[in-house]
N, C-alpha and C positions, 0 to 999 in steps of 0.2 A: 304433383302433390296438391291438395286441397286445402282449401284456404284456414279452416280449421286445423290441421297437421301442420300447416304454416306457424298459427297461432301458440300453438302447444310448443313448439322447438324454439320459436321466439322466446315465450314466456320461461319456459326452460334456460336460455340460455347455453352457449357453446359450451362453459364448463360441462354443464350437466349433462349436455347431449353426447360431447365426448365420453364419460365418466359412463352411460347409458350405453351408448355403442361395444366401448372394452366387456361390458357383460352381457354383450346379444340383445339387448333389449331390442335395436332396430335392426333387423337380420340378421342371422347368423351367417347366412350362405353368404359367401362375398358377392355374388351375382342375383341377390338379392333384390326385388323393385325399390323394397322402402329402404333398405340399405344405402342403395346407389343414389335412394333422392335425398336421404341424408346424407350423404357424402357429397353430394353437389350444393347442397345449402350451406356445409360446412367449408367448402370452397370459395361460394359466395360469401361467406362472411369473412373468412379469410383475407379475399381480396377486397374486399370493403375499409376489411381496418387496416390492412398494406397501403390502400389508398389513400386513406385517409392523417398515416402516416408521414405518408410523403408531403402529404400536402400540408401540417404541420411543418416537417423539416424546413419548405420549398419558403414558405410563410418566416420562419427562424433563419434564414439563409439570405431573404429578404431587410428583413430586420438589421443582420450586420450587417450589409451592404450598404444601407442608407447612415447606419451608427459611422462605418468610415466614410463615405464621403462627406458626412458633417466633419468627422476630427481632421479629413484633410483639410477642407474648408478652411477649418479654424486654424489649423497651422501654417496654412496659407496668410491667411491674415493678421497669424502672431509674427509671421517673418517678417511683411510688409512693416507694420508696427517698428519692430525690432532695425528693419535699414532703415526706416525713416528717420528713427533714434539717431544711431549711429549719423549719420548723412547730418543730423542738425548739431549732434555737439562738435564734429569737425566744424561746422560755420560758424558754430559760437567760437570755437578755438581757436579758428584761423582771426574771428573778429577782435577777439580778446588781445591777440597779440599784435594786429593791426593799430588798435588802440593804444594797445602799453609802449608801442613805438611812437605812433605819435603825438600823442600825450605825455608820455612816461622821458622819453629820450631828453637829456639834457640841452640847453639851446646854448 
């Protein structure tokens, strides 16, 4: 197909070259030259935008991957957080009553 007839079906657009095809414009005969070259560009573009699809998804796919490994991240270091808590009001508790005993205790 020549670079002009290129140009045309570009400018046209898939809708319309489909839309164009269902009424014969580009062939009638299925075995048609300019039919078949239009069905192969229709192909090409097809798998153009499948591709480009994917790579969107792959892109969006990537994106959550990195969103959880931050939230695990962060829940990793809300737990750390969270025993350390824990872990220090035991020692203020255990300290508290260490105190009240021998402070607090009658002599």
């Amino acid at each position: 197909m020549d670079k002009a007839s290129l140009d045309s079906l570009e400018a046209k657009g898939v809708e319309q070259v489909l839309r164009e095809m269902a009424q014969g414009k580009h062939g009638s005969a299925p075995d048609s030259k300019l039919r078949i070259e239009v069905e192969d560009w229709l192909r090409a573009k097809q798998f153009s935008a499948s591709e480009q699809a994917s790579k969107r998804r792959d892109a969006r796919e990537e994106e959550t991957l990195a969103i959880a490994r931050s939230a695990l991240s962060n829940s990793r270091r809300a737990n750390f957080i969270a025993i350390t808590a824990a872990i220090l009001a035991a020692a203020a508790t255990i300290i508290a009553a260490v105190i009240g005993v021998i402070y607090v205790a009658p002599k």
